[in-house]
PDB file of N, CA, C and O in Angstrom, chain B, residues numbered from 101:
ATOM      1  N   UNK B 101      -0.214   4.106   1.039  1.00  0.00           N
ATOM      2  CA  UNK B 101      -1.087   5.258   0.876  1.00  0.00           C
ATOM      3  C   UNK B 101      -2.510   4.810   1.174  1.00  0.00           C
ATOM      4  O   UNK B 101      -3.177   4.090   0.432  1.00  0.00           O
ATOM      5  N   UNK B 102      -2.790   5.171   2.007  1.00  0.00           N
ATOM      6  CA  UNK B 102      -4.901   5.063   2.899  1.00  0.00           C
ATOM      7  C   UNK B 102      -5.451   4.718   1.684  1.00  0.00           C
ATOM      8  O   UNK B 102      -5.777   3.591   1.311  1.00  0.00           O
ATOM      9  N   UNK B 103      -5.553   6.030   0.940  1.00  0.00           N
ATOM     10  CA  UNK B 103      -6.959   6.490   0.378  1.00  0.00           C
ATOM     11  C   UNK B 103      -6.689   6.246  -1.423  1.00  0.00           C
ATOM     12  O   UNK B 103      -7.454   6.632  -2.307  1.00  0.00           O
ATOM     13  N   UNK B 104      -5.336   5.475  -1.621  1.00  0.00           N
ATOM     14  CA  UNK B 104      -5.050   5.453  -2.998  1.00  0.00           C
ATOM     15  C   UNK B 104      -6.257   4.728  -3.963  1.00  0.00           C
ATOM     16  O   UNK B 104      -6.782   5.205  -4.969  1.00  0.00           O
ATOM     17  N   UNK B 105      -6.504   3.478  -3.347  1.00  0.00           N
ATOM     18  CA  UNK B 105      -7.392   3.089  -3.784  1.00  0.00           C
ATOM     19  C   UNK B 105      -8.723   3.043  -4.370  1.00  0.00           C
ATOM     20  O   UNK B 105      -9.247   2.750  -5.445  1.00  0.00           O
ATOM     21  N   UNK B 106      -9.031   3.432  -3.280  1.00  0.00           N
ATOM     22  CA  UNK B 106     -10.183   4.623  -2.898  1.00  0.00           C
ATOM     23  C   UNK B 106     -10.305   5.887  -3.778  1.00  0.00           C
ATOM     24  O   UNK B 106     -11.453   5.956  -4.219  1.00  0.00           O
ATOM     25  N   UNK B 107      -9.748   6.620  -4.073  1.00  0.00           N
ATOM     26  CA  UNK B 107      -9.802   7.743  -4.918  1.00  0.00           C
ATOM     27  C   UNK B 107      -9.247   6.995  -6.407  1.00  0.00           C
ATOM     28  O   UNK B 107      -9.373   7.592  -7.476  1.00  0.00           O
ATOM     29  N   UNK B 108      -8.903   6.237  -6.358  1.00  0.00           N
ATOM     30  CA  UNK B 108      -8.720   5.099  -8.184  1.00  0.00           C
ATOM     31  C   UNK B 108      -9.952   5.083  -8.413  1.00  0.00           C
ATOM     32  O   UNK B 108     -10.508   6.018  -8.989  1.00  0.00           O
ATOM     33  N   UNK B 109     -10.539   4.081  -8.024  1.00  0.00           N
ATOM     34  CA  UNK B 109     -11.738   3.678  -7.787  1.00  0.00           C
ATOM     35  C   UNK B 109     -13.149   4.565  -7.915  1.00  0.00           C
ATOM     36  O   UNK B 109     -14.214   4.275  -8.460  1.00  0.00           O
ATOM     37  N   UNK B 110     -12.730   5.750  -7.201  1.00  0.00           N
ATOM     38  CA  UNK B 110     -13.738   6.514  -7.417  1.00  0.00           C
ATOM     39  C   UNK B 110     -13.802   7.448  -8.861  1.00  0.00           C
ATOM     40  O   UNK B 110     -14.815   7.834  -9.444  1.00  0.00           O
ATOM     41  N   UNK B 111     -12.727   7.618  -9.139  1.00  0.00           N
ATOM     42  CA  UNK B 111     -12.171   8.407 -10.386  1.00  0.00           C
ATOM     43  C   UNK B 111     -12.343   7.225 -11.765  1.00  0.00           C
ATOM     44  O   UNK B 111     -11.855   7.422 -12.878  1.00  0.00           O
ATOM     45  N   UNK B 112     -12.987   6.240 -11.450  1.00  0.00           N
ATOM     46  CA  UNK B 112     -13.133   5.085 -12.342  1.00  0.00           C
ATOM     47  C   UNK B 112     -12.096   4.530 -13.380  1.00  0.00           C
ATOM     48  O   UNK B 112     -12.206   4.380 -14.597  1.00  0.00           O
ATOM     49  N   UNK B 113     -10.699   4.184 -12.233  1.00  0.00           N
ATOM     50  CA  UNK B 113      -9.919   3.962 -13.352  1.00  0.00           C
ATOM     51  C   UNK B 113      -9.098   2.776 -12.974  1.00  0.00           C
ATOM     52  O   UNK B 113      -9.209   2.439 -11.795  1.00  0.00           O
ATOM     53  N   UNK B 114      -8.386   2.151 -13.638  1.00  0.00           N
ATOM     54  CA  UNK B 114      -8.024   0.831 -13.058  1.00  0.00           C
ATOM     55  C   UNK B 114      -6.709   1.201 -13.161  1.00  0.00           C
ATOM     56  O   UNK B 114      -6.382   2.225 -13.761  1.00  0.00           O
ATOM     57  N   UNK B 115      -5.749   0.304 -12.518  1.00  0.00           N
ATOM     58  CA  UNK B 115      -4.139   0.720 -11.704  1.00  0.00           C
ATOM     59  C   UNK B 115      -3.598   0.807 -12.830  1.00  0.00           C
ATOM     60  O   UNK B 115      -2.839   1.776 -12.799  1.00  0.00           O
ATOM     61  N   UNK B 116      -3.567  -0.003 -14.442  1.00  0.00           N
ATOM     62  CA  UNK B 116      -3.510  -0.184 -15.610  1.00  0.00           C
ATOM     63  C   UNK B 116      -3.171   1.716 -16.252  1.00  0.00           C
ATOM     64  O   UNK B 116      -2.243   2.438 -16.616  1.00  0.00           O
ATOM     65  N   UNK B 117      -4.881   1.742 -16.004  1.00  0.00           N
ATOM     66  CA  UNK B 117      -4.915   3.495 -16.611  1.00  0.00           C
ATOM     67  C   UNK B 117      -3.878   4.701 -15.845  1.00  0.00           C
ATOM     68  O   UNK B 117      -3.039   5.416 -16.392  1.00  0.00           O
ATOM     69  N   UNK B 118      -4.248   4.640 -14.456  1.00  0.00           N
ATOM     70  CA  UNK B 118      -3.363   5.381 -13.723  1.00  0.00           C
ATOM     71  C   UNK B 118      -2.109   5.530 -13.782  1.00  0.00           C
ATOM     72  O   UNK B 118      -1.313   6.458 -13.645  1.00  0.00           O
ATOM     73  N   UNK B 119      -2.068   4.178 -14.069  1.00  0.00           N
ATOM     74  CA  UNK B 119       0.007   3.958 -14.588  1.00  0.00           C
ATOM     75  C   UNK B 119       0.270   4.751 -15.687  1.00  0.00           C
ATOM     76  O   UNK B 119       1.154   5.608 -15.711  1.00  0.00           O
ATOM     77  N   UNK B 120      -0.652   4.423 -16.808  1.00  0.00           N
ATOM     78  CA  UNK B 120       0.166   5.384 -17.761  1.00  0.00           C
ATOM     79  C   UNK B 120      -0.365   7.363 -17.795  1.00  0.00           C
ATOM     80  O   UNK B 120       0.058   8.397 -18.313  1.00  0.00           O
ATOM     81  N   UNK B 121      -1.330   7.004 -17.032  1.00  0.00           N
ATOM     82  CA  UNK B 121      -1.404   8.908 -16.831  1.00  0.00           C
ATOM     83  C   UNK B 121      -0.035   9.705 -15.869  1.00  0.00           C
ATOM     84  O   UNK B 121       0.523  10.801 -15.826  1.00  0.00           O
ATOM     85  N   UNK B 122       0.068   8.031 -15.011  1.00  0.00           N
ATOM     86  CA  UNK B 122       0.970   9.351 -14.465  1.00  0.00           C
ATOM     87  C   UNK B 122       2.216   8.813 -13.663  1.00  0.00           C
ATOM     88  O   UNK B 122       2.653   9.011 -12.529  1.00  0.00           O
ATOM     89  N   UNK B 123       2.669   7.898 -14.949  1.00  0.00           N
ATOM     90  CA  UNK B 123       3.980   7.392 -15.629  1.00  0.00           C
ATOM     91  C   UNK B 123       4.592   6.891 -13.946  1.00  0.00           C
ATOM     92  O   UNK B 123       5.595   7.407 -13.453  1.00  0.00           O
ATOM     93  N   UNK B 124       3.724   5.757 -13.210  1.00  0.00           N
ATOM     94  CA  UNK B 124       4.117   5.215 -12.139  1.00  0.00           C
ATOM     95  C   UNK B 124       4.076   4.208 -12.702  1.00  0.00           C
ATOM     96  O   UNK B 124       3.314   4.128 -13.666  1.00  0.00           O
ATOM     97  N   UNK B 125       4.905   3.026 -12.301  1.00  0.00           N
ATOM     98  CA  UNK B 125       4.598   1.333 -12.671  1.00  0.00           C
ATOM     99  C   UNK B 125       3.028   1.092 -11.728  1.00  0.00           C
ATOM    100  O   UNK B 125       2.469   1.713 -10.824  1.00  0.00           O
ATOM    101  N   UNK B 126       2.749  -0.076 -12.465  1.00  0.00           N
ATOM    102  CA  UNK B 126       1.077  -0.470 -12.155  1.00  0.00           C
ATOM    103  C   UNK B 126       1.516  -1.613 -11.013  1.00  0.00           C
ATOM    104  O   UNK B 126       0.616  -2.110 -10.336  1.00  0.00           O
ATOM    105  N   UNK B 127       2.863  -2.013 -10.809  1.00  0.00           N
ATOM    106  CA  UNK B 127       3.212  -3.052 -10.086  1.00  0.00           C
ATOM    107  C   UNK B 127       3.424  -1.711  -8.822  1.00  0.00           C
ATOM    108  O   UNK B 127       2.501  -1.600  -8.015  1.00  0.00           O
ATOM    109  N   UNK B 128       4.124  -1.147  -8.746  1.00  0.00           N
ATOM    110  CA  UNK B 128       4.281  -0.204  -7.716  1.00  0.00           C
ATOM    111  C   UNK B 128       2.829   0.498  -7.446  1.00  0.00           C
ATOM    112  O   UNK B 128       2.580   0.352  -6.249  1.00  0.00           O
ATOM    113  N   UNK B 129       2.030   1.035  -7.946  1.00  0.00           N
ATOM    114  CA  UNK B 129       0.749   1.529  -7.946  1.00  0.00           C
ATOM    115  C   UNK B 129      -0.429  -0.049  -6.797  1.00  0.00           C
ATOM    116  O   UNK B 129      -1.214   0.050  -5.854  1.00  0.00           O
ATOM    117  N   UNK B 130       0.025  -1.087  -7.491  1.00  0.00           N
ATOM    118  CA  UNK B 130      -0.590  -2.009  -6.753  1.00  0.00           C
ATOM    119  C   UNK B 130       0.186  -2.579  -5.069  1.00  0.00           C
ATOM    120  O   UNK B 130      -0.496  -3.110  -4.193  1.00  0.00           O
ATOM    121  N   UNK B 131       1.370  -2.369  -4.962  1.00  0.00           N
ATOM    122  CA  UNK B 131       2.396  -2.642  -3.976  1.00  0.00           C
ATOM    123  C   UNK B 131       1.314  -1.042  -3.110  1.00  0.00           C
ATOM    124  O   UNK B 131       0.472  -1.251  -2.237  1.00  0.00           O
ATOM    125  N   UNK B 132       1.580   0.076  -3.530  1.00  0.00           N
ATOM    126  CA  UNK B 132       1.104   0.956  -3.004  1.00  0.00           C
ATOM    127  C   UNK B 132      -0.473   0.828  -1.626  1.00  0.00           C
ATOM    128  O   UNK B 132      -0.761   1.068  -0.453  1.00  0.00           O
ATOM    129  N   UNK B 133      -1.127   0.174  -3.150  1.00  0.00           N
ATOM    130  CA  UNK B 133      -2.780   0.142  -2.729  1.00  0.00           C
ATOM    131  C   UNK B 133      -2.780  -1.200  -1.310  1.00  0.00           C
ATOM    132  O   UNK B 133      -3.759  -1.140  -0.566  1.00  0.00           O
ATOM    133  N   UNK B 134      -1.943  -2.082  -1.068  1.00  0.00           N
ATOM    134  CA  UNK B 134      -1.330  -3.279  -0.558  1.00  0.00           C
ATOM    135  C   UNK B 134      -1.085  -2.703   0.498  1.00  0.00           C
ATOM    136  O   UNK B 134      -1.742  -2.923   1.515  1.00  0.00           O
ATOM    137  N   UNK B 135      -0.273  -2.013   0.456  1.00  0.00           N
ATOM    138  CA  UNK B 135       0.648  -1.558   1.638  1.00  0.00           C
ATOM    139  C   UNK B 135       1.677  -2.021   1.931  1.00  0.00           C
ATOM    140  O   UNK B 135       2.162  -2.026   3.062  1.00  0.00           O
ATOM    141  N   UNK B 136       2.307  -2.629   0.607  1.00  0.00           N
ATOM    142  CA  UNK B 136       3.887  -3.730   1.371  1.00  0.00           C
ATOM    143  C   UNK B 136       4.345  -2.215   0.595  1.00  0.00           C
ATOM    144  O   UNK B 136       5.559  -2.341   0.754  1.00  0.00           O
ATOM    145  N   UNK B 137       4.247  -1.335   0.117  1.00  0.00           N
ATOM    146  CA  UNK B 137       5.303  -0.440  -0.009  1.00  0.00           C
ATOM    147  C   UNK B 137       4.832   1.175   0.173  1.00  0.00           C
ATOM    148  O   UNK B 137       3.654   1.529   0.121  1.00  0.00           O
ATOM    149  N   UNK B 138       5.769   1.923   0.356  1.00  0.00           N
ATOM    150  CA  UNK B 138       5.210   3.146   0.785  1.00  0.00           C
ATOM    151  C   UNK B 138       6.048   3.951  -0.292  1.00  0.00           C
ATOM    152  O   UNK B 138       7.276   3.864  -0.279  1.00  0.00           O
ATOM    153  N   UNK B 139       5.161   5.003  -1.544  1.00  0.00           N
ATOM    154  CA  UNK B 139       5.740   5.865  -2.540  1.00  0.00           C
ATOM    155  C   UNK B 139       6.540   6.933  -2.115  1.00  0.00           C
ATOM    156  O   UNK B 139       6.064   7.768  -1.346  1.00  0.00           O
ATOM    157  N   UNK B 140       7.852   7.028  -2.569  1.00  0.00           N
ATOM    158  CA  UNK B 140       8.689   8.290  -3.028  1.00  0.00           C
ATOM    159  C   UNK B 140       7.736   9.565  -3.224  1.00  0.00           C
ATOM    160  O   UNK B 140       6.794   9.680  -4.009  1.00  0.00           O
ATOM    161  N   UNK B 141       8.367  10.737  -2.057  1.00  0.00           N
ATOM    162  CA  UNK B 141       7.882  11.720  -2.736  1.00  0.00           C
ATOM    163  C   UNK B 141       7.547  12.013  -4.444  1.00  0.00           C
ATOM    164  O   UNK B 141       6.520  12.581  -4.815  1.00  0.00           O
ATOM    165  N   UNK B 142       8.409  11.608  -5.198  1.00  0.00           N
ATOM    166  CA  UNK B 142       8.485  11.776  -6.967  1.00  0.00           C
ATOM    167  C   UNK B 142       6.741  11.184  -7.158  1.00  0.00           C
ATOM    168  O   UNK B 142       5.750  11.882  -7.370  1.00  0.00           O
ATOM    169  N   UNK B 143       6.825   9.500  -6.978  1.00  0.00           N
ATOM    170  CA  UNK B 143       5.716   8.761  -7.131  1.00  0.00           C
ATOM    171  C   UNK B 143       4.413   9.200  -6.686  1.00  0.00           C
ATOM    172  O   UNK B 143       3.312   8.792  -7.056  1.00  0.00           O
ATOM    173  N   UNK B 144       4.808  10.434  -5.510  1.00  0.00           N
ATOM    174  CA  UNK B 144       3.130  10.334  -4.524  1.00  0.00           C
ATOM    175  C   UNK B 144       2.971  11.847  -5.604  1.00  0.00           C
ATOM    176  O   UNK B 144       1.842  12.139  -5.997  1.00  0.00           O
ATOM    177  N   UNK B 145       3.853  12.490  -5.903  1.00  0.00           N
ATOM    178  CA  UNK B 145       3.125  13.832  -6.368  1.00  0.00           C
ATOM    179  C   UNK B 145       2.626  13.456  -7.743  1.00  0.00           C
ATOM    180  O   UNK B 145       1.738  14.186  -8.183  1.00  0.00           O
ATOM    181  N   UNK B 146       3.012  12.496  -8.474  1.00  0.00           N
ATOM    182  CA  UNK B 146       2.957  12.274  -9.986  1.00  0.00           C
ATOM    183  C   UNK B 146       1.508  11.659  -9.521  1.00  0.00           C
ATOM    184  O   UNK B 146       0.571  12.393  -9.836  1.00  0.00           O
ATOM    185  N   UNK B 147       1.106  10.337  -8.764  1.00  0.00           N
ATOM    186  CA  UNK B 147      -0.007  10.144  -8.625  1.00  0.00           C
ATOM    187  C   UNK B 147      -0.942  11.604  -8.046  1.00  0.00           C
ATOM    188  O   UNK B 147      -1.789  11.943  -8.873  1.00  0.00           O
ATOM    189  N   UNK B 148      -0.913  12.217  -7.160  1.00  0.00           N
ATOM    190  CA  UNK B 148      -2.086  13.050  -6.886  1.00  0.00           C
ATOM    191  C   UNK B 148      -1.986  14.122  -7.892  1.00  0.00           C
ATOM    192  O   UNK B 148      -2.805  15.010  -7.654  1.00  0.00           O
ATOM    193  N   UNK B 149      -0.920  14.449  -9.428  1.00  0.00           N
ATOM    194  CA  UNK B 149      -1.178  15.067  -9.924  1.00  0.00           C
ATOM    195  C   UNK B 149      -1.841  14.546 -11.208  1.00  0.00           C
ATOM    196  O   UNK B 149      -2.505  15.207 -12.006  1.00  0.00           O
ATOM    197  N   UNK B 150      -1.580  13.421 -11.256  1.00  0.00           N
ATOM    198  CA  UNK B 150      -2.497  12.283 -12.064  1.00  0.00           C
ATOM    199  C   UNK B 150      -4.215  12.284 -11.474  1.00  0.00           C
ATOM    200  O   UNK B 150      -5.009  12.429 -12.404  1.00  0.00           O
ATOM    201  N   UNK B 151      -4.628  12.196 -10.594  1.00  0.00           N
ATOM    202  CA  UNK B 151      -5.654  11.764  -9.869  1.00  0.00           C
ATOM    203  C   UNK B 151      -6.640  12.946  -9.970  1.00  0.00           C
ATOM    204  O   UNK B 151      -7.865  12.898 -10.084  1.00  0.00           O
ATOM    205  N   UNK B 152      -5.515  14.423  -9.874  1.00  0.00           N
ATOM    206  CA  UNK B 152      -6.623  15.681  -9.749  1.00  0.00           C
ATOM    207  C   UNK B 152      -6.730  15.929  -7.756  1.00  0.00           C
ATOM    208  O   UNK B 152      -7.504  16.602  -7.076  1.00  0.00           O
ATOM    209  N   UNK B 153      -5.720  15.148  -7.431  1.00  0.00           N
ATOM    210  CA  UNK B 153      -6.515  15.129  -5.640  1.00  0.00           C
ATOM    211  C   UNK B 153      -4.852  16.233  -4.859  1.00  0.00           C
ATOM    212  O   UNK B 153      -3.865  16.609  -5.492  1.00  0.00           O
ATOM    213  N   UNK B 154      -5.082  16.391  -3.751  1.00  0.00           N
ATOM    214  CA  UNK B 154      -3.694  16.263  -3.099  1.00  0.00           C
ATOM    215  C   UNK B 154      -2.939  15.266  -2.238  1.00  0.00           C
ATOM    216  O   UNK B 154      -3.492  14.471  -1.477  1.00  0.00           O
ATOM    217  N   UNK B 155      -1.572  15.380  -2.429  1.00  0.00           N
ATOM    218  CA  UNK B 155      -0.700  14.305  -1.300  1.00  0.00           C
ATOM    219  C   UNK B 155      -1.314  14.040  -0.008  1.00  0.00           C
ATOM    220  O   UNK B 155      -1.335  12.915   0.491  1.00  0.00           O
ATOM    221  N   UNK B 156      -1.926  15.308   0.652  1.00  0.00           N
ATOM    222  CA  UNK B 156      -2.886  14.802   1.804  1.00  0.00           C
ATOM    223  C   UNK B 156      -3.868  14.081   1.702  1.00  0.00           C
ATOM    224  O   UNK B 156      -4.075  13.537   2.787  1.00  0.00           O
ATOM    225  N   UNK B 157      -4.770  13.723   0.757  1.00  0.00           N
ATOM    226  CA  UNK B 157      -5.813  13.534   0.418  1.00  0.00           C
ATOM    227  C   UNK B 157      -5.212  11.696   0.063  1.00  0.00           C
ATOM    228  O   UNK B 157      -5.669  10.740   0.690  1.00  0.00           O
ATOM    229  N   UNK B 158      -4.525  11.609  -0.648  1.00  0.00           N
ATOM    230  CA  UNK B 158      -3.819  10.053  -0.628  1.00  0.00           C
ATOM    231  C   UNK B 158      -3.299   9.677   0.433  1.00  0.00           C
ATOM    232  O   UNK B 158      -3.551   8.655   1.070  1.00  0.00           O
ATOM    233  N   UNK B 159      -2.616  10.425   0.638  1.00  0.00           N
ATOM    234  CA  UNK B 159      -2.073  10.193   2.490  1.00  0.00           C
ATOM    235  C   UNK B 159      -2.965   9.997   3.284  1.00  0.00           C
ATOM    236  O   UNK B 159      -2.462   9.435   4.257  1.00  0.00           O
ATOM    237  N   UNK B 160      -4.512  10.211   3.489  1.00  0.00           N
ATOM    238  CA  UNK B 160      -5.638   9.834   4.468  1.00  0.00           C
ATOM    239  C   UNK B 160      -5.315  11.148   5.274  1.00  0.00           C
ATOM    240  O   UNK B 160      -6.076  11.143   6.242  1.00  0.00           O
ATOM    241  N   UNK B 161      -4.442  12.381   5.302  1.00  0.00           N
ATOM    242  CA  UNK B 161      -4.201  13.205   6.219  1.00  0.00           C
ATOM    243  C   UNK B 161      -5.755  14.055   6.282  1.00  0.00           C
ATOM    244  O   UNK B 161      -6.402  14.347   7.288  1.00  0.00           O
ATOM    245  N   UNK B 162      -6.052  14.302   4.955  1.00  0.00           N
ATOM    246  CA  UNK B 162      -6.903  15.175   4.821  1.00  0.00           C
ATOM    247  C   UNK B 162      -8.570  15.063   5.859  1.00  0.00           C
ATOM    248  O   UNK B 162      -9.154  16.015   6.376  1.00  0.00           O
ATOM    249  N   UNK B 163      -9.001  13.523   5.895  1.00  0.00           N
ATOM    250  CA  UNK B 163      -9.661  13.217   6.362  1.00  0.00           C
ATOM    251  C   UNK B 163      -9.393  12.752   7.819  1.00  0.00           C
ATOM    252  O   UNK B 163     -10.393  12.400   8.445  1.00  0.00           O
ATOM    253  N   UNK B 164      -8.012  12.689   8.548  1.00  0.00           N
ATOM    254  CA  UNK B 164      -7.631  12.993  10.118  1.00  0.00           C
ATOM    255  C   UNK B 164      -8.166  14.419  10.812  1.00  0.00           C
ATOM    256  O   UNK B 164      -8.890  14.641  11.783  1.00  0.00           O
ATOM    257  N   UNK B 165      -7.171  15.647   9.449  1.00  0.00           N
ATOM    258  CA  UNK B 165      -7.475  16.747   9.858  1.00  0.00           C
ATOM    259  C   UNK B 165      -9.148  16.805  10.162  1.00  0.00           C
ATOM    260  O   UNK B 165      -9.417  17.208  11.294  1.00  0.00           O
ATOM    261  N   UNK B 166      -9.977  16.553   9.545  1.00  0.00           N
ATOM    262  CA  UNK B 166     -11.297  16.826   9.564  1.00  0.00           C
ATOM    263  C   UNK B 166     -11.952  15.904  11.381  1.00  0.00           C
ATOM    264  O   UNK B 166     -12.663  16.184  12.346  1.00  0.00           O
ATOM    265  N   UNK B 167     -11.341  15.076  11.013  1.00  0.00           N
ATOM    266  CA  UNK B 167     -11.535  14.078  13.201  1.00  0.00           C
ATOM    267  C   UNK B 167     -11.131  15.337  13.819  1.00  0.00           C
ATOM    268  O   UNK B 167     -11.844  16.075  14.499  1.00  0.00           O
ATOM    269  N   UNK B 168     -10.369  15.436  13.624  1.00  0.00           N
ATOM    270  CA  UNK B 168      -9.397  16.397  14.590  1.00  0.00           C
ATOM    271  C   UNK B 168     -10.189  17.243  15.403  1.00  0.00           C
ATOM    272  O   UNK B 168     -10.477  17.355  16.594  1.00  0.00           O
ATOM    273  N   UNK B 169     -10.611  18.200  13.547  1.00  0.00           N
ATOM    274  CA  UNK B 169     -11.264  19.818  14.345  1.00  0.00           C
ATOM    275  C   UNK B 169     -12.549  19.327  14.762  1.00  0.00           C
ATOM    276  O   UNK B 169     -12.886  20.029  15.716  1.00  0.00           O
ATOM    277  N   UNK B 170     -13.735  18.170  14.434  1.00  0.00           N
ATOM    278  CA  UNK B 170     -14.743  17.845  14.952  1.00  0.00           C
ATOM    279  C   UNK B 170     -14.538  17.870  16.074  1.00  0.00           C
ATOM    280  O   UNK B 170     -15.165  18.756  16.655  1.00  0.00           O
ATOM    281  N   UNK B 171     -13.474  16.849  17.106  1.00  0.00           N
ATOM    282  CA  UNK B 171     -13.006  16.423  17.966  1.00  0.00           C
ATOM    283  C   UNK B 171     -12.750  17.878  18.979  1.00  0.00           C
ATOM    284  O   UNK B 171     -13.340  18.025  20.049  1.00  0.00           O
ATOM    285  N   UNK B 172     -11.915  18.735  18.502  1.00  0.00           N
ATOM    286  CA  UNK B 172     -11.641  20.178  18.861  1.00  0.00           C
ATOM    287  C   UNK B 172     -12.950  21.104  19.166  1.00  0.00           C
ATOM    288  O   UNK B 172     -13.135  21.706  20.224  1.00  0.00           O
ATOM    289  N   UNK B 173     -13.795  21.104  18.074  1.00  0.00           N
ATOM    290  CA  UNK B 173     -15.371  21.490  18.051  1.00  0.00           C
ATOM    291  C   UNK B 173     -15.713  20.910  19.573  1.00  0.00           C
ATOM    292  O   UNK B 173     -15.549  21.618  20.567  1.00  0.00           O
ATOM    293  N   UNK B 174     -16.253  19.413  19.651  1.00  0.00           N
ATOM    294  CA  UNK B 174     -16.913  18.799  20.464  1.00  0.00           C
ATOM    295  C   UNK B 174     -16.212  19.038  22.177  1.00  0.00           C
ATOM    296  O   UNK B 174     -16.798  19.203  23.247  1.00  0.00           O
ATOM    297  N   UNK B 175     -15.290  18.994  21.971  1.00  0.00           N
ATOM    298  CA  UNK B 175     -14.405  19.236  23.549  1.00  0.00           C
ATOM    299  C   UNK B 175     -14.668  20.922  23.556  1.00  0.00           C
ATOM    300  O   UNK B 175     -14.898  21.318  24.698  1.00  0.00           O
ATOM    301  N   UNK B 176     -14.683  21.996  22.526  1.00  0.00           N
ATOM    302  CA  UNK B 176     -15.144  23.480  23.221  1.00  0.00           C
ATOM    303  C   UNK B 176     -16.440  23.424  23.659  1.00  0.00           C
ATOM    304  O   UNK B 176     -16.858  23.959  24.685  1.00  0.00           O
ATOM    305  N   UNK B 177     -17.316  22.528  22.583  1.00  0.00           N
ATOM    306  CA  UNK B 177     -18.900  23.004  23.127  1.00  0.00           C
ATOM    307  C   UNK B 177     -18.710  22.587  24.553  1.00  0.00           C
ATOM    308  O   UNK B 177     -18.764  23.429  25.449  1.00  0.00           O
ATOM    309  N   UNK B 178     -18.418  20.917  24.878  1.00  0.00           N
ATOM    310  CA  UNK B 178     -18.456  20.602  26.069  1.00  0.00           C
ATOM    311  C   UNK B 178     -17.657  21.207  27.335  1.00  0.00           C
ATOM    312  O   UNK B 178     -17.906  20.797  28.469  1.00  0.00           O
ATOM    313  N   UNK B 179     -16.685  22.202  27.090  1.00  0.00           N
ATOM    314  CA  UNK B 179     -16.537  23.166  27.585  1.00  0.00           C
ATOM    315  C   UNK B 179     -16.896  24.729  28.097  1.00  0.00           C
ATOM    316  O   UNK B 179     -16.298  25.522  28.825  1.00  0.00           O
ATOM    317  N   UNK B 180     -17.664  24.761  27.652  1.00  0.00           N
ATOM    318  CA  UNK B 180     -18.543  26.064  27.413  1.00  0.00           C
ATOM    319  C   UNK B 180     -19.887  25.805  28.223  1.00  0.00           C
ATOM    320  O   UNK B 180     -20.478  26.787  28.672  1.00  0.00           O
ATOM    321  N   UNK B 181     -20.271  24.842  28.379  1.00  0.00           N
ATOM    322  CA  UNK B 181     -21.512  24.350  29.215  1.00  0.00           C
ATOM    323  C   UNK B 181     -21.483  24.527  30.763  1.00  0.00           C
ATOM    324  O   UNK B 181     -22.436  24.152  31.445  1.00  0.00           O
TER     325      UNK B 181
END
C-alpha cells in the first residue's frame, strides 16, 4: 500500500496504535508499509476505516487520478491553441 505510511504518520499514530484501532496485526501493518506484502481486501477496508481515509487514498489511486485529469487538462489547453 503507497500511501499507508504516509497517512499513519500523518494521523500521528504509530503501527502499534493502528493495530489495535483497527484489529490488523502491527507485523502485517509493517510488512504492508515495506511492501514485501500486499493487504486482503478485509485488512485494506479495516485499515482505511481505522484511518478515517479511503481504499483509494491507501492505494496511492487517489493521487494518480489527480496526474491524470491535470495531464487531461494540459493536453486540452494545448489543444485548443
Amino acid at each position: 500500500m503507497i500511501d499507508l505510511k504516509r497517512i499513519r504518520k500523518e494521523k500521528k499514530l504509530t503501527q502499534q496504535e493502528l493495530s489495535q484501532l483497527s484489529g490488523v496485526p502491527q507485523q502485517s501493518i509493517s510488512r504492508y508499509e515495506k511492501g514485501s506484502r500486499n493487504a486482503d481486501s478485509e485488512n485494506l477496508k479495516k485499515l482505511a476505516l481505522a484511518l478515517r481515509v479511503s481504499a483509494d487514498d491507501l492505494l496511492g489511486i487517489t493521487e494518480e487520478v489527480k496526474n491524470f485529469k491535470r495531464i487531461q487538462e494540459n493536453l486540452s489547453i494545448e489543444l485548443t491553441k
